[in-house]
C-alpha positions as CSV (number, residue, x, y, z in Angstrom):
1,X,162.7,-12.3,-39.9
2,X,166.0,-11.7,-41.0
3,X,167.5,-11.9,-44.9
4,X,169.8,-14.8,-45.5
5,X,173.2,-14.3,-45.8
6,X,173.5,-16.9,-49.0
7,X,171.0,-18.0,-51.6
8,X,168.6,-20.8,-50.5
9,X,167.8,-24.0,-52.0
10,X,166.2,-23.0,-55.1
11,X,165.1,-26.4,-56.8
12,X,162.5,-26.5,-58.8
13,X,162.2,-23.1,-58.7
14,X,162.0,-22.6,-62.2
15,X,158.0,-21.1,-62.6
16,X,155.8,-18.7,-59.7
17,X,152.6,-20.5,-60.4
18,X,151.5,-20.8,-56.6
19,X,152.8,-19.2,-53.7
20,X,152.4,-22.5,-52.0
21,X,155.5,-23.9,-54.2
22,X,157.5,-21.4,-53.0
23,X,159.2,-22.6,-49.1
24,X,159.9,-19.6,-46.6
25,X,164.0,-19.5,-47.3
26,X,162.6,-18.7,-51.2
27,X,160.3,-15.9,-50.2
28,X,162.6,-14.6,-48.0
29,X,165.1,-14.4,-50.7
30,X,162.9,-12.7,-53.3
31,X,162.1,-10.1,-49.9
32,X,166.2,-9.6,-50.2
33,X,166.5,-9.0,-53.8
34,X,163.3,-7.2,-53.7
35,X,165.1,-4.4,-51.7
36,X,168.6,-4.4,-53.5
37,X,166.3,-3.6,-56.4
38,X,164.6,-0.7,-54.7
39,X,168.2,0.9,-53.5
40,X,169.3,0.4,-57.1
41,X,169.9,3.2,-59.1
42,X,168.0,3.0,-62.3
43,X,170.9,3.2,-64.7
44,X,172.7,0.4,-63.0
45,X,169.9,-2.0,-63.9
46,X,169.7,-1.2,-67.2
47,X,171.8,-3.8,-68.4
48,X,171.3,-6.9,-66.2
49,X,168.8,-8.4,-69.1
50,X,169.9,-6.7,-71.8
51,X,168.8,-8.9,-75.0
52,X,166.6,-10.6,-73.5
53,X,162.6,-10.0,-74.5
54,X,160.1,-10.9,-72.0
55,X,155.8,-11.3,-73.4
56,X,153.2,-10.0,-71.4
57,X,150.6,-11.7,-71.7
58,X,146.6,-10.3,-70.0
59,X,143.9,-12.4,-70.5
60,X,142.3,-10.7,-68.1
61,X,142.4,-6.3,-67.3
62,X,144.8,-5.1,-65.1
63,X,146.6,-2.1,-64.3
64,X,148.8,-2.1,-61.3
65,X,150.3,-5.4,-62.7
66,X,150.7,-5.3,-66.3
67,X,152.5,-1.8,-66.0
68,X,154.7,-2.4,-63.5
69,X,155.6,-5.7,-65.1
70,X,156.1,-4.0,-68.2
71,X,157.9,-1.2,-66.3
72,X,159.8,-4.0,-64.4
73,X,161.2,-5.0,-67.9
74,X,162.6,-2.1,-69.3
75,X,163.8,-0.6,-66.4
76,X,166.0,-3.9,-66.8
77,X,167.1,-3.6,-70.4
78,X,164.8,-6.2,-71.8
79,X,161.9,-5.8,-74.1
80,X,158.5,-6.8,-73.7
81,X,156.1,-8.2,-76.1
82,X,152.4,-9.0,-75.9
83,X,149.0,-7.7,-75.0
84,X,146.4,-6.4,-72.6
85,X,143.4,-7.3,-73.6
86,X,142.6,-10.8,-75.0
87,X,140.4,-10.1,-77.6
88,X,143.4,-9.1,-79.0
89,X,145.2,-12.3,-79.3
90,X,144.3,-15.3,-81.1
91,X,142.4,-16.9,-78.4
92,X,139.3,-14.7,-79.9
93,X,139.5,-16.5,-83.2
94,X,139.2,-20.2,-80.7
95,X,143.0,-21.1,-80.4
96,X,143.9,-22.7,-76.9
97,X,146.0,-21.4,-74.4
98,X,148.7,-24.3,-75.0
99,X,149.2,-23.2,-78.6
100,X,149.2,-19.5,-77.5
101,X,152.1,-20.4,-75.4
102,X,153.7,-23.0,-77.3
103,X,154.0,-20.4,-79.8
104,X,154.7,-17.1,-77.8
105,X,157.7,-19.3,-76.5
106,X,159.7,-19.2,-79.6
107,X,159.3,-15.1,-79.4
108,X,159.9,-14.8,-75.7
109,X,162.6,-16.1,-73.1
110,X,160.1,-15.6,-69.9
111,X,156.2,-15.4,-70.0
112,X,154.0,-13.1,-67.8
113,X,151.1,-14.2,-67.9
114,X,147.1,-13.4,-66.2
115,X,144.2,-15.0,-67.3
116,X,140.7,-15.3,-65.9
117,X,141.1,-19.2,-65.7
118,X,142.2,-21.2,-62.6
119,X,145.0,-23.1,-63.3
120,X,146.1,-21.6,-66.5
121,X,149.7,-20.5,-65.2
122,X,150.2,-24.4,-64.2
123,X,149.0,-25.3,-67.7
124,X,151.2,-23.2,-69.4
125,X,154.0,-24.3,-67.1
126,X,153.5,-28.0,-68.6
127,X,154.1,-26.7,-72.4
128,X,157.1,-24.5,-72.1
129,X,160.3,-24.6,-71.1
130,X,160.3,-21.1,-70.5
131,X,159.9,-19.5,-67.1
132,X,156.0,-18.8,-66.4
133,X,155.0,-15.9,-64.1
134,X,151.7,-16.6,-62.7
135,X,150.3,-12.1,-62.7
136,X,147.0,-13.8,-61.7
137,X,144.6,-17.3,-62.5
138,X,140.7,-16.3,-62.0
139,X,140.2,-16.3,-58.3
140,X,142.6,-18.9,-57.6
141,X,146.2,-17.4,-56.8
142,X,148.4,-14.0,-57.4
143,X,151.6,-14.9,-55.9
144,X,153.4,-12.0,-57.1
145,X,151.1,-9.7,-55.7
146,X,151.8,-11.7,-52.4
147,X,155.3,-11.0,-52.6
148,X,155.2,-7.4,-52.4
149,X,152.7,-7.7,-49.9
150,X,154.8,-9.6,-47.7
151,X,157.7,-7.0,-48.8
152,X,155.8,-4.2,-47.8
153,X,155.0,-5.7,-44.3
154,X,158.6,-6.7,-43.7
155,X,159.3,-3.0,-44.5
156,X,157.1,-1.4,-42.2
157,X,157.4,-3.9,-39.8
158,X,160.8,-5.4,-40.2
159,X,159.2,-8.5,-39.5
160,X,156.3,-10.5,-40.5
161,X,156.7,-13.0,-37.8
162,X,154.1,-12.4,-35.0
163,X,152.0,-9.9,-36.2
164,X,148.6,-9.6,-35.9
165,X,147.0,-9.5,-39.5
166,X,143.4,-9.0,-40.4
167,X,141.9,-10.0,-43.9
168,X,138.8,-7.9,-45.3
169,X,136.3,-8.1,-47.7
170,X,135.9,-10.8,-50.5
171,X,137.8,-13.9,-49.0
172,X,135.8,-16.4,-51.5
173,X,136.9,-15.4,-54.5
174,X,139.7,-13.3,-54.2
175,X,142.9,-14.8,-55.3
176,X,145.5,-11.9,-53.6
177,X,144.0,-13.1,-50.2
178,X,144.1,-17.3,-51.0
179,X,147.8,-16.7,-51.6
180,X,148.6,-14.2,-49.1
181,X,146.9,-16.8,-46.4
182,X,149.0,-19.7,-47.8
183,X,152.3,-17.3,-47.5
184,X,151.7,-16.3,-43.9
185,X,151.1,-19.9,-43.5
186,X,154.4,-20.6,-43.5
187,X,156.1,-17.5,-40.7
188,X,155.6,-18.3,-36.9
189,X,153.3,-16.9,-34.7
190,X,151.0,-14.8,-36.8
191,X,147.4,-14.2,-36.2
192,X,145.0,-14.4,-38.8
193,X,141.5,-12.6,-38.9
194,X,139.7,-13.3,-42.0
195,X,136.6,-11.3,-41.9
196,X,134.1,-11.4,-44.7
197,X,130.3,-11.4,-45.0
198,X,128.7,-15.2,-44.2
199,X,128.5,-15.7,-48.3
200,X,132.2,-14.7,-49.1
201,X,134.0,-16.4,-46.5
202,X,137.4,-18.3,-46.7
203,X,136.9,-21.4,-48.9
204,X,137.1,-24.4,-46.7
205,X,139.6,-26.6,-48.7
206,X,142.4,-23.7,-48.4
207,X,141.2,-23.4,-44.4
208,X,142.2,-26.9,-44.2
209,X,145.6,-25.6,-45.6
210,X,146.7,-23.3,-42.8
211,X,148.2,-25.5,-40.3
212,X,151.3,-23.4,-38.9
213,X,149.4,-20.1,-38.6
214,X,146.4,-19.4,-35.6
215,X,142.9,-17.6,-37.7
216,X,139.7,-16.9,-36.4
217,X,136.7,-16.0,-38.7
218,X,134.4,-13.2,-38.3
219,X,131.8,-11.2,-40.0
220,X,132.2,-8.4,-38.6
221,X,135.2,-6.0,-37.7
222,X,135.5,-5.8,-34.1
223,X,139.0,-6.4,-32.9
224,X,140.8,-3.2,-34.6
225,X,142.7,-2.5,-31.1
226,X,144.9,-6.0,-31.9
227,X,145.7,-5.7,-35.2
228,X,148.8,-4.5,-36.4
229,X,147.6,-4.7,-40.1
230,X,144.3,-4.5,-42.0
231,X,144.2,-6.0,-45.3
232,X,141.0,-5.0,-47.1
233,X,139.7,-5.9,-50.3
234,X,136.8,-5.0,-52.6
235,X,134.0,-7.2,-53.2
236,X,134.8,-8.2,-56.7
237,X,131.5,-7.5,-58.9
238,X,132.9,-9.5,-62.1
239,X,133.2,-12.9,-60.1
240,X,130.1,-13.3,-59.1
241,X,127.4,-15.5,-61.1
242,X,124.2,-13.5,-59.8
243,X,124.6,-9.5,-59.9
244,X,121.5,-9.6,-57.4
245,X,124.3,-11.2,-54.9
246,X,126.6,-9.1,-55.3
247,X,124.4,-5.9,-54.5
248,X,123.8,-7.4,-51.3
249,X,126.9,-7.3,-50.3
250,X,128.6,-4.5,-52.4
251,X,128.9,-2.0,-49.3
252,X,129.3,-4.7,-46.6
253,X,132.4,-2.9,-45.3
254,X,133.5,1.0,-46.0
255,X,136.4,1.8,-44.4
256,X,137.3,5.5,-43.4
257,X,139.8,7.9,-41.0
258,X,137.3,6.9,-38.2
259,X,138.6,3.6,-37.4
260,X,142.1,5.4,-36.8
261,X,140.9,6.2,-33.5
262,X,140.5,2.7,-32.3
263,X,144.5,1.7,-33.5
264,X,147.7,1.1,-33.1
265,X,150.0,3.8,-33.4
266,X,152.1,1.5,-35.6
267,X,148.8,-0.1,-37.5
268,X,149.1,-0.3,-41.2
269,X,145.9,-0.2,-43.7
270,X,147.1,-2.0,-47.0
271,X,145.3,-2.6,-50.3
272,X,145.7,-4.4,-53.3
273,X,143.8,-2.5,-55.3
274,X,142.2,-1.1,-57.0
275,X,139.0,-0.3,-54.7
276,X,135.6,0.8,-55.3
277,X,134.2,2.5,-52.4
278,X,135.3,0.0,-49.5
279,X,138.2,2.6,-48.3
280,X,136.7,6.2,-48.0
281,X,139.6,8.9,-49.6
282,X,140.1,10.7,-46.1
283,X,142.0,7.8,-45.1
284,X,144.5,8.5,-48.0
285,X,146.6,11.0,-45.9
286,X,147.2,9.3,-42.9
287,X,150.5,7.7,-42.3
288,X,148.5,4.5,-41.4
289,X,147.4,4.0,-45.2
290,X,150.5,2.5,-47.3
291,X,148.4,1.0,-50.4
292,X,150.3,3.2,-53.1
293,X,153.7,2.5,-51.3
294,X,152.4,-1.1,-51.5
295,X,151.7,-0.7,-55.2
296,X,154.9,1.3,-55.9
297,X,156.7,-2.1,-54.0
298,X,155.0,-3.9,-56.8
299,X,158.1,-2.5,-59.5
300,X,161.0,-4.0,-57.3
301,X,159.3,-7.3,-56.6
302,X,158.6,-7.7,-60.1
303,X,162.3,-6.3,-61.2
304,X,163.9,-9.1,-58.6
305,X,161.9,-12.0,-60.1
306,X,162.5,-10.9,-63.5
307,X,166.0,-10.7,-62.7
308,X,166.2,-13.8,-60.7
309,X,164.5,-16.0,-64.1
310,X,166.8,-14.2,-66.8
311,X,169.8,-13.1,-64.9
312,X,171.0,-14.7,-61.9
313,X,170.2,-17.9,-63.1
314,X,171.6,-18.0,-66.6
């Protein structure tokens, strides 16, 4: 995959709600601006959205993507407004999401916004004229966090097309995975493991979605020798209905240095984080695990989406 020489069709690009809206030239765009951002000097970005105030807005905890949103922000002379924790807000006291944004709006000339809801980002998207980041929408989609995924692989990789990528852990409910399946969707040539116990497999209806990309399903991590990535999650304790599931299938998967021995010279072991106990620590120092490079990507995706809603376009 190479960057374009010239911006893409960017029609109705005017929200990130799903990565599914977004077509390849787009992605591959954001990938471009997402590394002009990283080779730019801090001080040079410090006025690109000057006067501009963006709200943050967490339903739902997070760590890794409120602050380098919020980072994101400043470090592009805007200011940020909102909260982390939604007992906090107004939505305690029983006001709805649409009058949360259809206020917040008047305040704010872009919205960043998680919530434990699916769909939420899309229903704020329908009250507001305002660009709506999608940071997250209960286990339905994180496009962002896809992004810098995607931007982490091209950067180790310099490619994303053909490689041999393997998906671990929670694949029902995790949203990072859903969107990162629908974006490798659309490259050529990739392989897909999705490996997950039998209760937290792939949801059919987004199976059915991934027609441009080969994936086989397994319950069990056998093919490390072909894989030039292994994406593993944690088996997310706060989604589940029945606690007594989840303890069934807490420590399905602990990953450690061991499994080195059976790679790649050039495999990559990537995280969204933030894990439990799924990747042991002595894996931290090899060159193989990039999950806090991944995480440190996070800034300059965030910075060249901020700067794509509230500068290049204005």
């Amino acid at each position: 995959m190479g960057y374009l020489n010239t911006t893409p069709n960017i029609t109705n690009f005017n929200n990130l709600i799903n990565i599914s809206d977004l077509s390849r030239s787009q992605i591959e765009f954001i990938l471009e601006e997402s590394k002009k951002m990283k080779e730019l000097p801090k001080k040079e970005k410090l006025q690109k959205l000057n006067g501009n105030v963006v709200a943050s807005l967490f339903f739902e905890p997070s760590t890794r993507t409120r602050l380098s949103f919020e980072t994101a922000i400043q470090n592009l002379g805007a200011k940020v407004i909102g909260f982390s924790d939604a007992s906090t807000s107004s939505s305690k006291k029983g006001e709805s999401l649409s009058d949360t944004i259809s206020t917040v709006e008047k305040y704010a000339d872009c919205i960043v916004m998680r919530h434990f809801i699916e769909g939420a980002a899309k229903r704020a998207s329908e009250v507001t004229t305002k660009p709506i980041i999608n940071a997250g929408d209960g286990s339905n989609q994180h496009p962002t966090q896809t992004l810098l995924d995607l931007f982490t692989i091209q950067e180790q990789f310099e490619k994303i097309d053909g490689l041999n990528i393997a998906i671990l852990g929670d694949l029902k409910y995790g949203r990072t995975v859903h969107s990162l399946a629908e974006a490798l969707n659309k490259f050529d040539n990739v392989k897909l493991y999705l490996i997950s116990p039998p209760q937290l497999e792939f949801p059919q209806e987004l199976l059915k979605k991934l027609t441009n990309i080969e994936f086989v399903q397994k319950n069990k991590l056998d093919c490390l020798g072909e894989l030039d990535v292994l994406y593993v999650t944690r088996i997310q304790k706060e989604r589940f209905p029945d606690e007594e599931e989840y303890e069934k299938v807490k420590n399905a998967f602990i990953i450690g240095e061991e499994i080195l021995e059976e790679t790649k010279d050039t495999f990559r072991v990537m995280h969204p984080l933030p894990r439990v106990n799924e990747i042991s620590t002595n894996l931290d120092k090899h060159k193989e695990a990039i999950y806090f490079k991944q995480a440190e990507n996070g800034l300059y995706v965030r910075e060249a989406l901020l700067n794509y809603f509230l500068g290049e376009k204005q």
